[in-house]
PAKOL-362409 format. One record per residue (C-alpha): residue number from 1; residue in one letter; z, x, y. Coordinates in Angstrom, 3 decimals, always signed. Example, Ala and Ser with C-alpha at 12.3 -4.5 7.8 and 13.67 -1.06 7.14 Angstrom:
n=1&res=A&pz=+7.800&px=+12.300&py=-4.500
n=2&res=S&pz=+7.140&px=+13.670&py=-1.060
***
This chain:
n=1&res=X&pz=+60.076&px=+137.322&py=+87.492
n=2&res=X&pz=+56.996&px=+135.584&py=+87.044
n=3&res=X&pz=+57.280&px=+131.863&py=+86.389
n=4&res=X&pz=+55.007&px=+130.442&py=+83.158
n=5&res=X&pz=+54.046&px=+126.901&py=+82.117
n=6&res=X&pz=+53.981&px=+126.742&py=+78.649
n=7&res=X&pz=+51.778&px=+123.595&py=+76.817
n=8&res=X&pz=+51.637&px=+123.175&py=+73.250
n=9&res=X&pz=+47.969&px=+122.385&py=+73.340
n=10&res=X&pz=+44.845&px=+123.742&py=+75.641
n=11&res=X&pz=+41.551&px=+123.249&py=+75.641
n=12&res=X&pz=+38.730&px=+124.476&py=+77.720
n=13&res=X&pz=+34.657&px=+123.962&py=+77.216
n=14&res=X&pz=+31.974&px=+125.074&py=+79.073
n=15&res=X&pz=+32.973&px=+128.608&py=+80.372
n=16&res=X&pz=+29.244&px=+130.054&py=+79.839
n=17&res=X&pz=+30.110&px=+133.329&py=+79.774
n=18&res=X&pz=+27.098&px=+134.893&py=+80.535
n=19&res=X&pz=+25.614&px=+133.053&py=+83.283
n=20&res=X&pz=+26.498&px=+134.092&py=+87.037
n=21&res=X&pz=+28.088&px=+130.531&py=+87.469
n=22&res=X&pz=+30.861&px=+131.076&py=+84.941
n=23&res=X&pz=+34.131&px=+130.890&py=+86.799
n=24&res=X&pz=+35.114&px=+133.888&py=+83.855
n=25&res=X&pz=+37.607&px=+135.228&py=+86.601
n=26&res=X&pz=+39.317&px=+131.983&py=+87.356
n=27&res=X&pz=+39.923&px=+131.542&py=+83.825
n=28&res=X&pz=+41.490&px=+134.508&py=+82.836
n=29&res=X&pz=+43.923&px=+134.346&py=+85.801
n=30&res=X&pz=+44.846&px=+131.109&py=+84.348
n=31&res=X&pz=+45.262&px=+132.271&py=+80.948
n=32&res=X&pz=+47.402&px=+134.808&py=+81.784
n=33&res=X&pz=+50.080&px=+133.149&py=+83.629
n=34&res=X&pz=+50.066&px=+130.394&py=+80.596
n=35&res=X&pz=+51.718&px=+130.412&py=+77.311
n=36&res=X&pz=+50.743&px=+127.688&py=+74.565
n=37&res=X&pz=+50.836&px=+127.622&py=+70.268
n=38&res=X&pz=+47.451&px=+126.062&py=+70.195
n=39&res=X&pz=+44.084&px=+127.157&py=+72.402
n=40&res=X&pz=+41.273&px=+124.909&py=+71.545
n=41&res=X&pz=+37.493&px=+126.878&py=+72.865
n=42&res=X&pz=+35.639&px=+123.705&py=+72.603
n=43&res=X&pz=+32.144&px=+125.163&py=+72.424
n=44&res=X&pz=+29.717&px=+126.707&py=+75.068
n=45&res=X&pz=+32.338&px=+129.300&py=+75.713
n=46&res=X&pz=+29.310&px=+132.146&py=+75.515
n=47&res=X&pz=+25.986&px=+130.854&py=+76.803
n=48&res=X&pz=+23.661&px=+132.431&py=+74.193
n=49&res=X&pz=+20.952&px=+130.553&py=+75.901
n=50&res=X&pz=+21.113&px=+132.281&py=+78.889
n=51&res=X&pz=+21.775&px=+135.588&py=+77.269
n=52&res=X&pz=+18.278&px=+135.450&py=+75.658
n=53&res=X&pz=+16.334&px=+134.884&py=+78.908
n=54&res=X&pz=+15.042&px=+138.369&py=+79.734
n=55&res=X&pz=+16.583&px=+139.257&py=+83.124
n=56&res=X&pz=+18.878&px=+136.008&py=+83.587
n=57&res=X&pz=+21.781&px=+136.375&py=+81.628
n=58&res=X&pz=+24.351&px=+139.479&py=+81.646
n=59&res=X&pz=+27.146&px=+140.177&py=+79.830
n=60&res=X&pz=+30.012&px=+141.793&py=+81.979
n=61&res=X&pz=+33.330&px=+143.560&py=+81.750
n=62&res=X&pz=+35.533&px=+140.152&py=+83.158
n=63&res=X&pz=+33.498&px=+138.349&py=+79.803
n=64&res=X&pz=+34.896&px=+140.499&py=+77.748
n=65&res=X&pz=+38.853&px=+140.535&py=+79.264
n=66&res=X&pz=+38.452&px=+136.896&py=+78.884
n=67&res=X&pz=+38.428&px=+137.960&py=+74.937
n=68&res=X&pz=+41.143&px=+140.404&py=+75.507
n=69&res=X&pz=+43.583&px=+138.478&py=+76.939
n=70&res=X&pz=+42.937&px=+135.263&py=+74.279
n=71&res=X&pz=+43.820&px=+138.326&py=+71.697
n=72&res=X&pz=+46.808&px=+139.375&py=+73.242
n=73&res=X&pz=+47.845&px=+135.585&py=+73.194
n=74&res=X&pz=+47.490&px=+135.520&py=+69.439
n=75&res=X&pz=+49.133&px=+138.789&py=+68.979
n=76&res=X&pz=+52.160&px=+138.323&py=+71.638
n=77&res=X&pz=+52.414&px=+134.443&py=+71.231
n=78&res=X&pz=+51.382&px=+133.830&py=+67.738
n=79&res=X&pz=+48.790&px=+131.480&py=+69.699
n=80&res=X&pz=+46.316&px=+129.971&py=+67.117
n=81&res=X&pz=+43.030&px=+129.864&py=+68.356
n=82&res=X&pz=+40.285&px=+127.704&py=+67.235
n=83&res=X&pz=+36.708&px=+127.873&py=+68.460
n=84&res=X&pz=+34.637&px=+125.311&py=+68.079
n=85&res=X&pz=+30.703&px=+125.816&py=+68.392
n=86&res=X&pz=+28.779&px=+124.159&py=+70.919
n=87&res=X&pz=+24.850&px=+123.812&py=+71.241
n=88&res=X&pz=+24.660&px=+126.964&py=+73.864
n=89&res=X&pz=+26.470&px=+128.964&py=+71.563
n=90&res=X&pz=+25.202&px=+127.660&py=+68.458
n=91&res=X&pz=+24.598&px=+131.247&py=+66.912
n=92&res=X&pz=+27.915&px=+130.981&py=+65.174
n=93&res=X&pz=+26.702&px=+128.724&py=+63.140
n=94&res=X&pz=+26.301&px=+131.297&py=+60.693
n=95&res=X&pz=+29.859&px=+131.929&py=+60.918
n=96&res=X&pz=+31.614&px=+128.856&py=+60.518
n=97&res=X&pz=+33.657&px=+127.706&py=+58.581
n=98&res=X&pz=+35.900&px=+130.836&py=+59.305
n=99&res=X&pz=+39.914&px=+132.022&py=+59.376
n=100&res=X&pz=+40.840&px=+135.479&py=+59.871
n=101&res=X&pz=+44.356&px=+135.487&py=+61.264
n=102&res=X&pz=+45.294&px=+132.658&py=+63.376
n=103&res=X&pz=+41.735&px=+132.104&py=+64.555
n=104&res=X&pz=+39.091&px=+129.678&py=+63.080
n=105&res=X&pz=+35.417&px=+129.266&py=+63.551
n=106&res=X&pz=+34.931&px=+126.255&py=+62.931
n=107&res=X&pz=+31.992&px=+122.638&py=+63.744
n=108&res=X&pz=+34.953&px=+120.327&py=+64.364
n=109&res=X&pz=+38.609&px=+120.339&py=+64.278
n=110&res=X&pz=+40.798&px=+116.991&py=+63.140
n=111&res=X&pz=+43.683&px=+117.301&py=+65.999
n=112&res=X&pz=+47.521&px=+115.828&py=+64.987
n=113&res=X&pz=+49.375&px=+115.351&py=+68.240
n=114&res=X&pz=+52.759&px=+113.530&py=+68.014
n=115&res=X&pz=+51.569&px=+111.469&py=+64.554
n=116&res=X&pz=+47.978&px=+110.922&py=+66.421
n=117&res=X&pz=+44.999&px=+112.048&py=+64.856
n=118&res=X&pz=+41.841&px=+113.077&py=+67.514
n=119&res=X&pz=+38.282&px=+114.484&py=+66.273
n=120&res=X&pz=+37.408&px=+117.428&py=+68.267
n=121&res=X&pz=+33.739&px=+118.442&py=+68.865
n=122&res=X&pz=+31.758&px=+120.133&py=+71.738
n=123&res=X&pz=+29.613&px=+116.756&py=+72.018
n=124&res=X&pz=+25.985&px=+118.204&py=+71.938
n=125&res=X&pz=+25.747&px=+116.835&py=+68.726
n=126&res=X&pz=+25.688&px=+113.276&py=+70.234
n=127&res=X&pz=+23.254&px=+113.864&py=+72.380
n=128&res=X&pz=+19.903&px=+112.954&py=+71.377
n=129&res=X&pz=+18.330&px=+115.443&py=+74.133
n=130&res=X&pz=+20.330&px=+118.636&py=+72.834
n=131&res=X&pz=+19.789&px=+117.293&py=+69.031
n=132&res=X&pz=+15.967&px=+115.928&py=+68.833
n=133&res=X&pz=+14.267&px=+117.173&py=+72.500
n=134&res=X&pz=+16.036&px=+120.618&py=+72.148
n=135&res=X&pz=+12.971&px=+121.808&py=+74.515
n=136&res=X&pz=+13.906&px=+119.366&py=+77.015
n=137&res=X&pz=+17.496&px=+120.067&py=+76.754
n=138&res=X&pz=+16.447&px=+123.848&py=+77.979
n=139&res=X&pz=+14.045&px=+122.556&py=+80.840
n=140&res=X&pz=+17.545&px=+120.414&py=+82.426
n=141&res=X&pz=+19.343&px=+123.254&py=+81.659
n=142&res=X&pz=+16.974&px=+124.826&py=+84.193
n=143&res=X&pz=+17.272&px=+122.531&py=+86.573
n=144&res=X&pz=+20.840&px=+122.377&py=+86.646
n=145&res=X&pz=+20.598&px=+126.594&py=+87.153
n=146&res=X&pz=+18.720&px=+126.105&py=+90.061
n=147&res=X&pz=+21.094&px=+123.112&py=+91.525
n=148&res=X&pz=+23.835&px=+125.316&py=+91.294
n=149&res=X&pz=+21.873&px=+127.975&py=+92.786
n=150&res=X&pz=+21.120&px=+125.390&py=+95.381
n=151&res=X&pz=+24.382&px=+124.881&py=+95.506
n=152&res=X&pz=+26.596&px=+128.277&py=+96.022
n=153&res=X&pz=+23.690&px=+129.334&py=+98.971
n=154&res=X&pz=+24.440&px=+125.382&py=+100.732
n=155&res=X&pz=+28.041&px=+126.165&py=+100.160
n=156&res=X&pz=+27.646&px=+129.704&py=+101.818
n=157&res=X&pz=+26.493&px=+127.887&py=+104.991
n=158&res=X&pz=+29.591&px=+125.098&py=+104.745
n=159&res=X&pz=+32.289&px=+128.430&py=+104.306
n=160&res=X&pz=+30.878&px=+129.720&py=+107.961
n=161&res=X&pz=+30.878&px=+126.357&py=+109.650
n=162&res=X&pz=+34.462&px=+126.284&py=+108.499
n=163&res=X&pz=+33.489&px=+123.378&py=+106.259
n=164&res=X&pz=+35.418&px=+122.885&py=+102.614
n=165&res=X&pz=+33.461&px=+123.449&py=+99.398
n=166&res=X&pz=+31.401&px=+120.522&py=+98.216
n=167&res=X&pz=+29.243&px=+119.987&py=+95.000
n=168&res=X&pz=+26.091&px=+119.052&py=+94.991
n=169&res=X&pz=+26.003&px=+118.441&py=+90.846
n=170&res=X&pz=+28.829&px=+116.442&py=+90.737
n=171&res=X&pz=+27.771&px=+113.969&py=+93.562
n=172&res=X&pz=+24.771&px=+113.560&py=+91.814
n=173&res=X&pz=+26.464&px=+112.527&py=+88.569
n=174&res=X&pz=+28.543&px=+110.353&py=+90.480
n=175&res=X&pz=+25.895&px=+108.944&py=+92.296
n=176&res=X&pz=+22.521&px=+108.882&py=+90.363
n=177&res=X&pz=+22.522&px=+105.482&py=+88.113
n=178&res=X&pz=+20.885&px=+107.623&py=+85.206
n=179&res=X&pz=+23.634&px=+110.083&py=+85.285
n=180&res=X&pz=+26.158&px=+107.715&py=+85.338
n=181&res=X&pz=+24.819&px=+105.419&py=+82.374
n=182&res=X&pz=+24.339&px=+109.282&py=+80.570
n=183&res=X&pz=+27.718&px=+109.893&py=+80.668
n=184&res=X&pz=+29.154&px=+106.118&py=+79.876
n=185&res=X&pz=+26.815&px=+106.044&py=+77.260
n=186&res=X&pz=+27.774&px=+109.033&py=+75.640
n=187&res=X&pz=+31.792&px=+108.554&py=+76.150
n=188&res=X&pz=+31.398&px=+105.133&py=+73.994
n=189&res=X&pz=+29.276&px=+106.950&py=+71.639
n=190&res=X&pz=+32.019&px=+109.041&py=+71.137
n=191&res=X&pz=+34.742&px=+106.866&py=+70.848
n=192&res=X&pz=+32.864&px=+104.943&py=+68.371
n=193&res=X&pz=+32.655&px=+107.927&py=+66.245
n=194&res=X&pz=+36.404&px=+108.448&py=+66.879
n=195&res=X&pz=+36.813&px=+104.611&py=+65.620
n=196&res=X&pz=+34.574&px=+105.168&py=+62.382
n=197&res=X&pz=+36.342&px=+107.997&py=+61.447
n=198&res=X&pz=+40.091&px=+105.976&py=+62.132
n=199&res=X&pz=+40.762&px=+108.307&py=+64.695
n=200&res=X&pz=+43.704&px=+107.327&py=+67.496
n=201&res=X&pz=+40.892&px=+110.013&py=+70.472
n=202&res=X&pz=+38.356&px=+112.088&py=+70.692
n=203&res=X&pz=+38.491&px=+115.471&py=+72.492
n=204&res=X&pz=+35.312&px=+116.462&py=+73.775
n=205&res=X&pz=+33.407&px=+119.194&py=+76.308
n=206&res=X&pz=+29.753&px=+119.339&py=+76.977
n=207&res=X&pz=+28.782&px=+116.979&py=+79.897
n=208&res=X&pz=+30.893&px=+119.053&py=+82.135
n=209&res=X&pz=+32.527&px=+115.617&py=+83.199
n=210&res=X&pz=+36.916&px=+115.373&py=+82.687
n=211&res=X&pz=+38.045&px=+112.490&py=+81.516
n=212&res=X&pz=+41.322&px=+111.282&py=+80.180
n=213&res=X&pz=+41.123&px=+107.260&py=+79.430
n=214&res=X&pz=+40.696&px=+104.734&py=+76.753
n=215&res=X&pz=+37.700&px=+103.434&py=+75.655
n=216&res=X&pz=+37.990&px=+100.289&py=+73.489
n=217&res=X&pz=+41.832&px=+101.526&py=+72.176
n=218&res=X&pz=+40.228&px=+104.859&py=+71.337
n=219&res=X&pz=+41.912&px=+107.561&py=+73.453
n=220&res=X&pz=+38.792&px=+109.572&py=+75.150
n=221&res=X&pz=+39.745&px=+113.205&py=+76.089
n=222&res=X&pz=+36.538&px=+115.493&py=+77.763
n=223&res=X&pz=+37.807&px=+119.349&py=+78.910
n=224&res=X&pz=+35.144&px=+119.282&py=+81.780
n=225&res=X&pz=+33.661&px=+123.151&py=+82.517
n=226&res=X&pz=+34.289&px=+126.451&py=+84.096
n=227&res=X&pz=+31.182&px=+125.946&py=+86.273
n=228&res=X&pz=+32.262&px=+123.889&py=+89.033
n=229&res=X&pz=+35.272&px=+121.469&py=+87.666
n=230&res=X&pz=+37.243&px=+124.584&py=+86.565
n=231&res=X&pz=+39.267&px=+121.830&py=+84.500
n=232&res=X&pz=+41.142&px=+122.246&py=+80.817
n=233&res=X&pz=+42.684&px=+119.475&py=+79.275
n=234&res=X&pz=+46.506&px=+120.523&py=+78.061
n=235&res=X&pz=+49.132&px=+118.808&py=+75.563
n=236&res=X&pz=+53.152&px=+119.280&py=+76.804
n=237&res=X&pz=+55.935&px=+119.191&py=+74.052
n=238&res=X&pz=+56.069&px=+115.693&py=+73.866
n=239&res=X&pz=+52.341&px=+114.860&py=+73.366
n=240&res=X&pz=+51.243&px=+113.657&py=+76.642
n=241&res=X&pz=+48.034&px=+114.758&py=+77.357
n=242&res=X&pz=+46.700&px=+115.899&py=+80.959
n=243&res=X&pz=+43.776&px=+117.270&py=+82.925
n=244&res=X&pz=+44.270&px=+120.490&py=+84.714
n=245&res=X&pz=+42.671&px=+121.660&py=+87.429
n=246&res=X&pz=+42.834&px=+125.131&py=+88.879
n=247&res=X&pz=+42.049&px=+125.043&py=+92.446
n=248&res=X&pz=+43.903&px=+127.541&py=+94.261
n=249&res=X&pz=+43.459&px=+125.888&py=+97.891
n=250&res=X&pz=+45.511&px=+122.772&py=+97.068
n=251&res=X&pz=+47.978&px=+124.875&py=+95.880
n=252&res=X&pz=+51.804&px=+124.446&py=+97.569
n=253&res=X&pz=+52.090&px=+126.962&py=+100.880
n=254&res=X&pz=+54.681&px=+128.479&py=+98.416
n=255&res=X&pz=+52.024&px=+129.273&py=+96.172
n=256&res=X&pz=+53.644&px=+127.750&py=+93.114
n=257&res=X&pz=+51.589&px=+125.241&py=+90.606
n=258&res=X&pz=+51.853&px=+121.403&py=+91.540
n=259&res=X&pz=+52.208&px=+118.341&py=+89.438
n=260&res=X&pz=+50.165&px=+115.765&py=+91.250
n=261&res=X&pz=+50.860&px=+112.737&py=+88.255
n=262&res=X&pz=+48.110&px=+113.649&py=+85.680
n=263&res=X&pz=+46.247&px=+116.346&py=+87.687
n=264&res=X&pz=+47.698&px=+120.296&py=+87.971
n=265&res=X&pz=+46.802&px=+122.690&py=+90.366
n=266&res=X&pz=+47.360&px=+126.552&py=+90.115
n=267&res=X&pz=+45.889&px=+129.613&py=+92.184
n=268&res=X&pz=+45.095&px=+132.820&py=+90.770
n=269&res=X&pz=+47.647&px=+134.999&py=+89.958
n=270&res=X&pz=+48.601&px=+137.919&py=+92.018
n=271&res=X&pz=+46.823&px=+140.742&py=+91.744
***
């Protein structure tokens, strides 16, 4: 019988459904071999943006199972499902505030976990590119389509030397000074919210960066992406909070999910 890990919280950001980066298959394995009460969509989970651009975005049968399966969840499970706009799918702005069932539409979300209280937003709405340059925001987002374009064709050439997977992106956030002060900058923006507000965290998604650490007593939570990180963060029974990250090739040679300390693996289920 197939063995599933059950968490009482989940949250994922950044799937992009819509874009030909969007691990949308890798995501839907994982949420069907996992149970959980509460499944947090922390924004950018459909990339209107790219959907608009004549030619560049397409919507496609996996995008929509990755709907089906969330509403099985909430029919099967009881699962409560709250999705939480972001800045590339900003179109249900017109929708929000909504309930219908055990799923909400919502801006933001106020979090309880074990008598703590975290704010929950996508992020965009910190950043001064997304919020006042909103043009500029679209030329990075540009860029970064073309570095991960870059990317899968330099990766093809690694997979035939026999070379492992490595991302270009990421080594530039890690390694570019103005990509690192971006991303500290916005995590104790954040967390300074988090404080104003007399929150114990902040969840957050948007810079495609996972984090779980405190920032000046303020407990800083980011969900990372389904674009290269393929990361969720996830809550167990007793409140402890987690990143997860689904890489099937550091997966156990009996193919069963890991518990490396604070990092999970999985692979994809069976098919």
């Amino acid at each position: 019988m197939e063995s599933r890990r059950y968490f009482r919280t989940i949250v994922l950001s950044d799937i992009h459904l819509g874009t030909s980066h969007s691990k949308v298959e890798q995501v839907c394995n994982f949420l069907s071999t996992t149970d959980c009460d509460r499944l947090i969509l922390n924004g950018d989970i459909i990339d209107g943006w790219s959907l608009q651009k004549f030619g560049s975005g397409k919507w496609k049968p996996q995008h929509t199972r990755f709907f089906k399966i969330i509403m099985k969840m909430m029919e099967n499970c009881g699962t409560e499902v709250i999705y939480i706009r972001g800045n590339h799918d900003d179109f249900i702005d017109n929708l929000a505030p909504l309930k219908f069932a055990t799923l909400s539409i919502v801006k933001e979300y106020m979090l309880e976990s074990n008598g703590k209280h975290y704010f929950v937003t996508h992020g965009d709405v910190f950043d001064k590119v997304t919020t006042q340059m909103k043009w500029l925001a679209k030329l990075g987002d540009i860029g970064y389509t073309l570095l991960l374009w870059l990317n899968s064709q330099y990766n093809r050439w690694r997979i035939k030397q026999g070379k492992p997977y490595y991302s270009l992106s990421q080594e530039i956030k890690q390694k570019v000074k103005s990509a690192v002060s971006y991303i500290s900058d916005f995590e104790k923006v954040l967390a300074e919210f988090a404080r104003k507000r007399q929150c114990d965290g902040v969840i957050c998604g948007h810079i495609h960066h996972p984090e779980n650490k405190m920032i000046g007593g303020i407990h800083y939570l980011n969900s990372g992406d389904w674009v290269e990180t393929l990361s969720a963060l996830t809550e167990d029974e007793n409140g402890n909070w987690n990143i997860l990250y689904y890489t099937p090739d550091m997966a156990d040679e009996n193919g069963e999910m890991e518990d490396n300390n604070r990092v999970l693996t999985l692979i994809p289920a069976a098919s």
